[in-house]
C-alpha positions in Angstrom: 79.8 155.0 215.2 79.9 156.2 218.8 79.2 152.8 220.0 82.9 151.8 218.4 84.6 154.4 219.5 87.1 152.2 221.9 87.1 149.4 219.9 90.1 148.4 218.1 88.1 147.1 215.0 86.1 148.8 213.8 82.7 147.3 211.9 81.8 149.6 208.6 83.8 151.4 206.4 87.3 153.3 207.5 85.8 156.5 206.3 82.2 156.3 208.0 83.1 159.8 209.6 84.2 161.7 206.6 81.0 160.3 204.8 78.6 161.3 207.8 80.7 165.2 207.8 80.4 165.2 203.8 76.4 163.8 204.0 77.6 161.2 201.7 75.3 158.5 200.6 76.2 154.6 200.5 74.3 152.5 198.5 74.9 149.3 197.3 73.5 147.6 193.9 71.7 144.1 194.3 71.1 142.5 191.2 68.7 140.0 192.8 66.6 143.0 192.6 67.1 143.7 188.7 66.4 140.2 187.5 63.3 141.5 185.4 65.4 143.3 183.8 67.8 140.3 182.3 65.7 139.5 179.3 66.1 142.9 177.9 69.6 143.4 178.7 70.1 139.7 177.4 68.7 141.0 174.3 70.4 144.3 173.9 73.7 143.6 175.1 73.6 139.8 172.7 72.9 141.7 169.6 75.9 144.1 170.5 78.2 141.1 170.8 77.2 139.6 167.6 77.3 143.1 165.3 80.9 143.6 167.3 79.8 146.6 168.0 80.3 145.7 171.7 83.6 144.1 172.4 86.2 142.3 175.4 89.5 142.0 176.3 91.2 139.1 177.9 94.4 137.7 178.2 94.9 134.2 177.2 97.9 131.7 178.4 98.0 128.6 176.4 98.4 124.8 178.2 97.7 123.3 182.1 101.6 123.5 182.5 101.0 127.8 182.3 98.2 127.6 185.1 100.6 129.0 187.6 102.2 131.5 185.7 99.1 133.0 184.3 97.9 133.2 188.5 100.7 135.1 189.4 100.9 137.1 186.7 97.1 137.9 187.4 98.3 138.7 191.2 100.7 141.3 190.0 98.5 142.7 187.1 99.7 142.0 184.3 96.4 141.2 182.5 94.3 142.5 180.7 90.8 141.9 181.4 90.1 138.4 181.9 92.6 135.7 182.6 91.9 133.0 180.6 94.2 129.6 180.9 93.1 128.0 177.6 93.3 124.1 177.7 
């Protein structure tokens, strides 16, 4: 931090002084270093889906021709979990 004091961008978060005052903690999840745990969540969460007792929600737009409208309608949030142009 006190190297980029004069600097006029900044590397790091725009917060890195309230997080040092608050002796907040950063940490960041790599899922490189989960992969043994794939099979078992393969297993669990692939029986959910089939029973339904674990469920998503997209939002589909039907035809090529709607490709544009379902990307711009993505950009200003109007769907609901995955955008899905269905073709």
């Amino acid at each position: 931090m006190v190297s980029q004091y004069n600097d006029e961008t900044v590397v790091g978060p725009r917060n890195l002084w309230n997080l040092s005052v608050t002796r907040s903690d950063i940490l960041a999840f790599m899922v490189t270093e989960e992969l043994d745990l794939q099979p078992d969540f393969v297993r669990e969460v692939g029986g959910r889906l089939a029973t339904g007792k674990l469920r998503h929600r997209e939002t589909v737009r039907e035809g090529l021709d709607n490709t544009l409208d379902a990307f711009l309608a993505l950009m200003r949030g109007e769907n609901v979990g995955k955008m899905i142009v269905k073709l």
